[in-house]
C-alpha positions in Angstrom: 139.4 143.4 38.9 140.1 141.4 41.9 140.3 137.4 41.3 136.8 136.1 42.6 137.4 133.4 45.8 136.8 129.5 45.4 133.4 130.1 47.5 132.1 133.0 45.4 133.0 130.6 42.2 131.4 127.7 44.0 128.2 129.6 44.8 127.5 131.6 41.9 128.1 128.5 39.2 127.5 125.0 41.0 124.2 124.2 40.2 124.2 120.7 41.6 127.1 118.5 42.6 128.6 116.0 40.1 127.7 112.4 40.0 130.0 110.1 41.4 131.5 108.3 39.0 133.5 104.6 39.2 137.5 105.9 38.9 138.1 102.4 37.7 135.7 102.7 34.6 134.9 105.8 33.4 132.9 106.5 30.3 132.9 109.9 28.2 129.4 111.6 28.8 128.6 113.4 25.4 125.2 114.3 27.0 127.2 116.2 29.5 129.3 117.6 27.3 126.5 119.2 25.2 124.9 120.6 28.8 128.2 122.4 29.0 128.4 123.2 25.5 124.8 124.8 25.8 126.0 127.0 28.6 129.2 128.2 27.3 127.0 129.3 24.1 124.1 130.4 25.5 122.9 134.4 25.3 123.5 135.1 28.6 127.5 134.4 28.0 126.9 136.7 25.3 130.2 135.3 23.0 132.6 134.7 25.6 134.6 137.8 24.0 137.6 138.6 25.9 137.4 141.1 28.7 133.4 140.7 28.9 131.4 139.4 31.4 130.5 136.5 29.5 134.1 135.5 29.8 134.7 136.0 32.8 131.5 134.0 33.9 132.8 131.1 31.2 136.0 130.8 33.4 134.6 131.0 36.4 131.7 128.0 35.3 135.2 126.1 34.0 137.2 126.7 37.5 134.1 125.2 39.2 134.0 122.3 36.9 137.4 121.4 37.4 137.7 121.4 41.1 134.3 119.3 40.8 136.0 116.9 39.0 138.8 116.3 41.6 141.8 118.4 40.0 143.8 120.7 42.5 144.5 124.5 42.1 147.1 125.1 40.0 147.5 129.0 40.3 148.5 128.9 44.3 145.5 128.2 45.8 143.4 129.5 42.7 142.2 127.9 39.6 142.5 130.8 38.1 145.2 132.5 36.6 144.9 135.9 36.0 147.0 138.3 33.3 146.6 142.3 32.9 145.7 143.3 28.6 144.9 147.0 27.5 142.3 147.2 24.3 143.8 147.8 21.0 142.7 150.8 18.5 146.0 152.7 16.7 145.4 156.2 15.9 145.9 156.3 12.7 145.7 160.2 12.7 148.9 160.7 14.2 150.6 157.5 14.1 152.8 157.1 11.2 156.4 155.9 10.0 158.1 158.7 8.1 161.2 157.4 5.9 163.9 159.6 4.9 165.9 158.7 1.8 167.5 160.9 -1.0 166.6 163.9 0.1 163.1 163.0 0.5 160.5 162.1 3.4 157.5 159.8 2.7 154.8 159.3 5.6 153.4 155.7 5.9 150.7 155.0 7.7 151.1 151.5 9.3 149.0 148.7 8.8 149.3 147.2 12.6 151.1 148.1 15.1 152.1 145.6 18.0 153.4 147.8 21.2 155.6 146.3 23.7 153.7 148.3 26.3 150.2 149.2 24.7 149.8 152.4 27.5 153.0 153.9 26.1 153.5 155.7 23.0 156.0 154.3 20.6 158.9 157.1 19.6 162.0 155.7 17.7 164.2 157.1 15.0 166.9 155.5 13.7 169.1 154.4 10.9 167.5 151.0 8.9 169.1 147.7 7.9 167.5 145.2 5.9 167.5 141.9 7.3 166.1 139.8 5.0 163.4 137.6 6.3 164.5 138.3 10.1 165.5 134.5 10.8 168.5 133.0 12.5 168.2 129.4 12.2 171.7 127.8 12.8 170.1 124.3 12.6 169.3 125.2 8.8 172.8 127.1 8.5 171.1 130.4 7.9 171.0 133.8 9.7 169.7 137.1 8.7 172.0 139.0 11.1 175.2 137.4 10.2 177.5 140.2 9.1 175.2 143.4 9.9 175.1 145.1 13.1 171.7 146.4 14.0 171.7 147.4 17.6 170.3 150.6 18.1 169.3 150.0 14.9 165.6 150.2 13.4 165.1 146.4 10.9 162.8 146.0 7.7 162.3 142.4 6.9 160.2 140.2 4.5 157.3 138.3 6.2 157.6 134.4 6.0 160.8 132.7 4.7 162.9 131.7 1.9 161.8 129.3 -0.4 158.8 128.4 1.1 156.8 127.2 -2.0 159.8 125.1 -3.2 159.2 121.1 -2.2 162.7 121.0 -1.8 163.5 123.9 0.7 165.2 123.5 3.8 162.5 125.6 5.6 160.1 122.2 5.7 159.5 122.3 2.1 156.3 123.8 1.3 154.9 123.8 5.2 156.6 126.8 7.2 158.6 126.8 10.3 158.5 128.8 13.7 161.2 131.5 11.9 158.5 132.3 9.7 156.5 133.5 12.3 156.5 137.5 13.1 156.6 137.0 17.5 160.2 134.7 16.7 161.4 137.6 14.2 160.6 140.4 16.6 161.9 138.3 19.1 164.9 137.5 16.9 165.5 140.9 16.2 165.6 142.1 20.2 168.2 139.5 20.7 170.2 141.2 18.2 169.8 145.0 19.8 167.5 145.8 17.3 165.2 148.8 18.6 162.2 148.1 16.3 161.2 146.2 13.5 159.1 146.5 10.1 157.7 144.1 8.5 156.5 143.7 4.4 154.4 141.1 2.9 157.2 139.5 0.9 156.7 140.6 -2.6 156.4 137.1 -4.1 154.1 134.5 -2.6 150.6 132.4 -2.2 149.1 134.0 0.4 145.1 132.9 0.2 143.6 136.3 0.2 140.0 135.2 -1.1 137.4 137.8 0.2 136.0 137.0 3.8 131.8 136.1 4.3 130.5 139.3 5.3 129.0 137.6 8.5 132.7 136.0 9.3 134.3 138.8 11.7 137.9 139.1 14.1 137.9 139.8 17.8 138.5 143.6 19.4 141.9 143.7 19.5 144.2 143.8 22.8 147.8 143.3 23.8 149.3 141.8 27.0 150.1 144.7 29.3 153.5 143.2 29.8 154.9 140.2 27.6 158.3 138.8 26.3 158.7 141.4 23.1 160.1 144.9 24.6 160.5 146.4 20.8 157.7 147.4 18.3 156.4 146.0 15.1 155.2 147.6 12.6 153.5 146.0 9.8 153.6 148.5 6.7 152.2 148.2 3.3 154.2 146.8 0.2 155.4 149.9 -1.3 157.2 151.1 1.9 159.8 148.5 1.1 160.0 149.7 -2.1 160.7 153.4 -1.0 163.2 152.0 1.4 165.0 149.9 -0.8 164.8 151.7 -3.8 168.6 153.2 -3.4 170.0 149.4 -3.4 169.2 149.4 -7.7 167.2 146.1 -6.5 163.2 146.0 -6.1 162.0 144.2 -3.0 161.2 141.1 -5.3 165.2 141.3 -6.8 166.2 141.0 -3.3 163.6 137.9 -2.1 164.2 136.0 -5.3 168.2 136.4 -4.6 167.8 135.3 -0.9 165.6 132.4 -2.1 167.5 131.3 -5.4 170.6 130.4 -3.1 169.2 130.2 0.2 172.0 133.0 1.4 170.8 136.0 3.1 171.4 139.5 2.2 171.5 141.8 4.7 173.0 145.3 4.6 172.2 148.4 5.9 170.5 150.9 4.1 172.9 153.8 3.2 171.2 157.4 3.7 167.6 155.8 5.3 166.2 156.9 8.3 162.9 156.2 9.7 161.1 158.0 12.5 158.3 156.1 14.1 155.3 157.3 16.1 152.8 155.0 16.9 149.8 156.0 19.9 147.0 153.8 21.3 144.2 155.7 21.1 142.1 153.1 23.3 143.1 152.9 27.3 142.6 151.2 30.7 144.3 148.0 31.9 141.6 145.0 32.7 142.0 141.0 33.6 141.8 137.9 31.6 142.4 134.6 33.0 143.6 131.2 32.7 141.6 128.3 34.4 144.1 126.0 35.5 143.6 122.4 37.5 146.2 119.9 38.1 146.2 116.1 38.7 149.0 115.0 40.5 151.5 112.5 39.7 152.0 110.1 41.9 155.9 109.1 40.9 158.5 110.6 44.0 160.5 111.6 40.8 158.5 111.9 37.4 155.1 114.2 39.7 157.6 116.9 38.6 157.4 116.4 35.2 154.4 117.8 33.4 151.6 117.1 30.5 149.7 119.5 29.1 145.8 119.8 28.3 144.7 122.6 26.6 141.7 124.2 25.0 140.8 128.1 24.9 137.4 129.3 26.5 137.0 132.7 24.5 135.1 133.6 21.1 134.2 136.6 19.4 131.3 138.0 21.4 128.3 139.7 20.1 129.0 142.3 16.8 126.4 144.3 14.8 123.6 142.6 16.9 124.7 139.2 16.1 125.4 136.7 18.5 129.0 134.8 17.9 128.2 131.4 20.3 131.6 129.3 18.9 130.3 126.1 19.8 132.9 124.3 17.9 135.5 127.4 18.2 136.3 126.5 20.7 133.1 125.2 22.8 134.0 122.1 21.6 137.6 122.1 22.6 136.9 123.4 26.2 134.1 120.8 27.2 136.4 118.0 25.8 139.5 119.2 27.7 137.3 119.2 30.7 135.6 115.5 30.1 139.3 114.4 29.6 139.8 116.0 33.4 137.0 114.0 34.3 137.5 110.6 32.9 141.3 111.1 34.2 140.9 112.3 37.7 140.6 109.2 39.4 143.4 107.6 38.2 147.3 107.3 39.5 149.7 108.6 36.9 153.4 109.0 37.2 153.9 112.3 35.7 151.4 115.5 36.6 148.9 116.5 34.5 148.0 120.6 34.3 144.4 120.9 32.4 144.6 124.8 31.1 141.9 126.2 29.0 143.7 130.0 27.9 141.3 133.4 27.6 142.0 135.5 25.0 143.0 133.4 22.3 141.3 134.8 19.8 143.3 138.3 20.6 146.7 136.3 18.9 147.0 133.9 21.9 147.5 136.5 24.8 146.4 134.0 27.5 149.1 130.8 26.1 151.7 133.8 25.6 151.2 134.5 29.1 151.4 131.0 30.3 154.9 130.8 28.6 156.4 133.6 30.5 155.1 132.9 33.4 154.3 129.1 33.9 153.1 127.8 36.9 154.7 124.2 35.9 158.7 124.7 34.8 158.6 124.4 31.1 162.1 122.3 31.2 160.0 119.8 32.8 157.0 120.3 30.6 157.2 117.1 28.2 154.0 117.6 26.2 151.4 119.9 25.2 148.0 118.5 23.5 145.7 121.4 22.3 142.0 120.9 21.9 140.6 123.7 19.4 137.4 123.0 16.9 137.2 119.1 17.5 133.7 118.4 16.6 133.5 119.3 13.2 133.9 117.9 10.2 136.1 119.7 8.1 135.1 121.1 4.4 136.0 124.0 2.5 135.8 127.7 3.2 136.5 130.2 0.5 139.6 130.8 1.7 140.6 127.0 1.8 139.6 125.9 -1.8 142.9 124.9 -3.7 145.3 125.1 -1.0 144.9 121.7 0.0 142.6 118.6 -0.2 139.9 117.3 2.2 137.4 114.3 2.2 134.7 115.9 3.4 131.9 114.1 5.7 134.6 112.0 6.9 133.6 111.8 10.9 136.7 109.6 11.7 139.5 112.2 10.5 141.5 114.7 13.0 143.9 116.8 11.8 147.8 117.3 13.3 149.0 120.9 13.6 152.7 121.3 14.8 153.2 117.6 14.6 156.4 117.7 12.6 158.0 119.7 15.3 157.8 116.2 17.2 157.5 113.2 15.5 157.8 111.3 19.1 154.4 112.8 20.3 152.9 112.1 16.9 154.0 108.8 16.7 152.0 108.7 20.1 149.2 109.8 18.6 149.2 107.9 15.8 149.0 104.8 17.8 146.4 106.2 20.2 143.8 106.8 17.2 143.1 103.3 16.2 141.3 103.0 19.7 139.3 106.3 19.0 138.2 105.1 15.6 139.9 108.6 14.3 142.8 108.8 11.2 145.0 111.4 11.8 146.9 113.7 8.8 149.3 116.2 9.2 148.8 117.9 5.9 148.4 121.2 7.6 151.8 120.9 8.3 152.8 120.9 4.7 150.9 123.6 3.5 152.3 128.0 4.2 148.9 129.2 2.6 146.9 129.2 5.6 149.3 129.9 7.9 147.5 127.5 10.2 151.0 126.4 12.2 150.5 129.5 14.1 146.3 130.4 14.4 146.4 128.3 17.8 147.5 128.0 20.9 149.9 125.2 20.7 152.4 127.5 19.1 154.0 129.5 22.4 155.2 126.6 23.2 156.4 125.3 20.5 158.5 128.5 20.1 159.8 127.5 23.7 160.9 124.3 22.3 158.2 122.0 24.3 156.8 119.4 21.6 153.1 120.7 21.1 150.2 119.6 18.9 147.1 121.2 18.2 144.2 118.2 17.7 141.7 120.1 15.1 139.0 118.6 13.3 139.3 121.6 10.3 138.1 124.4 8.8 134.5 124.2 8.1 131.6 126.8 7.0 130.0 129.0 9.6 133.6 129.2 11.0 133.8 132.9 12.8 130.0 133.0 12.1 126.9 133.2 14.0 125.6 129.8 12.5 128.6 128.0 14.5 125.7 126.6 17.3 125.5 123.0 19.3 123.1 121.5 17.0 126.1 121.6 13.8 128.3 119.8 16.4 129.3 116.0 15.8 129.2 114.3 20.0 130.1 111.2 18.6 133.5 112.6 16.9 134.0 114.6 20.2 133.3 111.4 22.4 136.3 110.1 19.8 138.5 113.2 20.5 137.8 112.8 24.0 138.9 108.9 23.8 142.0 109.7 22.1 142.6 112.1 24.0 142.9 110.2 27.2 144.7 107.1 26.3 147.5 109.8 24.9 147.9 111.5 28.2 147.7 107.9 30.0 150.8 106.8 27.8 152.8 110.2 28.6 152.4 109.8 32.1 153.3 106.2 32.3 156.7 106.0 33.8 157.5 103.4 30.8 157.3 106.6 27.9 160.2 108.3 27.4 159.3 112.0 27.0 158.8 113.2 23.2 161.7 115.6 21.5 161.1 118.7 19.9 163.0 118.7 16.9 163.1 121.2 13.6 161.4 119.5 10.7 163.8 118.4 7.8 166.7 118.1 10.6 168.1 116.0 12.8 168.8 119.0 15.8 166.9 118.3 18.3 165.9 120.4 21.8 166.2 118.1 25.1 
């Protein structure tokens, strides 16, 4: 698919031109932000699922509306970025992991598969180490790989990471950090010549596995045609690693509950155990997403080259078993606020340069922010902030899947949420005294809890694995989430005025040339990325 010219955008999507509007004293528009809302959810975008038409007319509609609003291209001379995926569907028929131990061979069937290049079968054997949860974190004083050598090597390690239910742990007590996620520990595990990686629910943990509504659904899958992680990863069942491990005298939770009663890894290889993996796509054909991108300017000789971030993603979930998926608040209401925010900022002078992104394919894993990271079109050395708008208009309450893993006041219109914030307390300091203006308390209690893995559900987190300080703003889980009932008329426009408020008095402050750029730094440490 060829990227569609400015004029073609122009012509097929601007309806009428925007209002002027007073660069001295603008005022957030919630009427217009519902117009938008009640485009990007209406049946003829048919879900804004990835690789549809509906997406590809949401991005288009977005390009359009950011040029309107007096932002620049920021792709060249294109607001749109575009990046290649292939759809996802393993056959399971002939794609298996056989292990070899004792004399014996057992076939596993994996449970998902991620393919460094989805149009290339995967066909590895090789000896196996166990690397314990996969992590090398020297800020922490621990690392997985000190002491084994696995290059050429095939590695089976625990998901998550040690300890993470203890208060007291290193590993941000009872929250998680990056290391616990599987990209960093495939990614860990290329840097160390590893040739392929498998990975266990760790035997011992609080996963929230309550059942899912029958109406609340995933996306397709795809994978980036090309991306960052040139190894597999499997994802097996439990009882793999205790096949595998079954020669060390130890059971997969002896071995986690040793690593995690002394925080010390464990590593070894696994005398006698081979594995040979096959894994085949059995869906084909290389299509476009894209990234709508716009960029205002600084107007500093030196700090224009320094950048802030605005973020939302444009994509939901489609149209599945005749239902219609509109995602007004996931993430509708993220993508009309980032582009109010363009609007209410593009007539002002500020220092450092502001790039306005809303990402397709988010709902894929983040396929169009893990893009943006490997290729930006702003250095990401310069890149001093990221603020990510995802389900902002929302009150929060509980799902079945939330209930006991932490505690909301529900009905409360005035309360935001912080994802990633203790990965910069700078920028969430920021924040913090940005809200009182909004009318908005912030929490960071998502940050503190593993359960729901929310640290890495959003788009914030490439670039937090980059080390460029990055918050999610989210107004919380709610009911109807990843259901057909999430529509406009369930939406809050006075909270996402707020968001929208907040917001832009944040960006001002980062772009002043008087604010020092926020740190990234690990939670519980002092180490700190420049």
């Amino acid at each position: 698919m060829r990227t569609p010219s400015l004029s073609t955008i122009v012509v097929g999507l601007a309806i009428a031109p925007l209002l002027a509007q007073s660069p001295s004293a603008p005022t957030v528009n919630a009427d217009r932000m519902r117009a938008d809302l009640e485009f990007l959810g209406s049946p003829p975008l048919d879900g804004r699922a990835s690789l549809t038409p509906g997406a590809d007319a949401a991005a288009w509609f977005l390009a359009t509306e950011l040029r309107k609003a007096g932002l620049q291209p920021a792709a060249g001379d294109a607001y749109l970025q575009p990046f290649d995926l292939v759809p996802l569907r393993l056959d399971r028929d002939v794609s298996s992991v056989t292990l070899r131990h004792a004399g014996r061979e057992d076939r596993v069937v994996p449970i998902a598969v991620a393919f460094p290049d989805p149009t290339r079968e995967i066909a590895i054997s090789g000896e196996v180490v166990f690397a314990g949860y996969g992590i090398t974190a020297p800020e922490f004083g621990y690392d997985d790989y000190a002491g084994v050598d696995v290059r050429g090597k095939v590695v089976l390690v625990f998901d998550h990471e040690p300890q993470e239910d203890d208060p007291r742990s290193a590993f941000h007590g009872t929250g998680l950090t990056l290391h616990a996620s599987t990209w960093t520990k495939t990614f860990n595990a290329q840097q160390h010549g590893a040739v392929a990686v498998l990975v266990v629910t760790e035997p011992v943990n609080t996963h929230r596995t309550a059942p899912r509504p029958p109406d609340r659904i995933g996306a397709s899958p795809q994978a980036l045609r090309s991306g960052e992680l040139r190894i597999p990863r499997l994802t097996l069942p439990a009882d793999a690693a205790t096949t595998l491990l079954q020669g060390t005298g130890r059971t997969p939770a002896d071995w986690q509950r040793a690593i995690d009663g002394s925080a010390t890894p464990a590593s070894h290889r696994l005398d006698g155990v081979t594995v040979t993996i096959r894994a085949v796509n059995g869906a084909s054909g290389t299509r476009t997403s894209w990234n709508v991108v716009g960029l205002l300017p600084g107007t500093d000789p030196v700090l224009r080259d320094e950048t802030v971030l605005v973020t939302s993603h444009y994509d939901h979930l489609g149209t599945q078993g005749g239902k219609l998926y509109p995602g007004a608040n996931d993430n509708g209401s993220g993508t009309v606020a980032m582009v109010e925010v363009a609007r209410l900022l593009a007539g002002r002078r500020l220092a450092r340069s502001v790039l306005f992104v809303s990402f397709g394919s988010e709902e894929q894993l983040m396929l169009g922010s893990y893009h943006y990271v490997a290729h930006p079109l702003r250095p990401l050395a310069t890149t001093r902030a990221v603020l990510n708008l995802d389900m902002v208009g929302r009150n929060e309450a509980h799902t079945p899947d939330s209930i006991g893993a932490y505690e909301i006041t529900a009905g409360r219109s005035d309360q935001l949420n912080l994802v990633g914030a203790s990965f910069s307390p700078d920028l969430a300091a920021l924040l913090q005294r940005a809200s009182s203006g909004a009318g908005l308390t912030l929490s960071d209690k998502f940050d503190r809890d593993s359960s729901m893995r929310t640290l890495f559900r959003c788009d914030h987190l490439p670039f937090l694995q980059k080390g460029v300080p990055a918050i999610w703003l989210f107004g919380g889980f709610h009911p109807g989430y990843h259901e057909p009932v999430d529509t406009v008329d369930r939406l809050d426009f006075d909270k996402l005025s707020r968001v929208v408020t907040l917001t832009v008095d944040a960006v001002t402050a980062l772009a002043s040339p008087s604010s020092p750029p926020p740190r990234f730094r690990y939670p519980h440490t002092q180490t700190t990325r420049p």
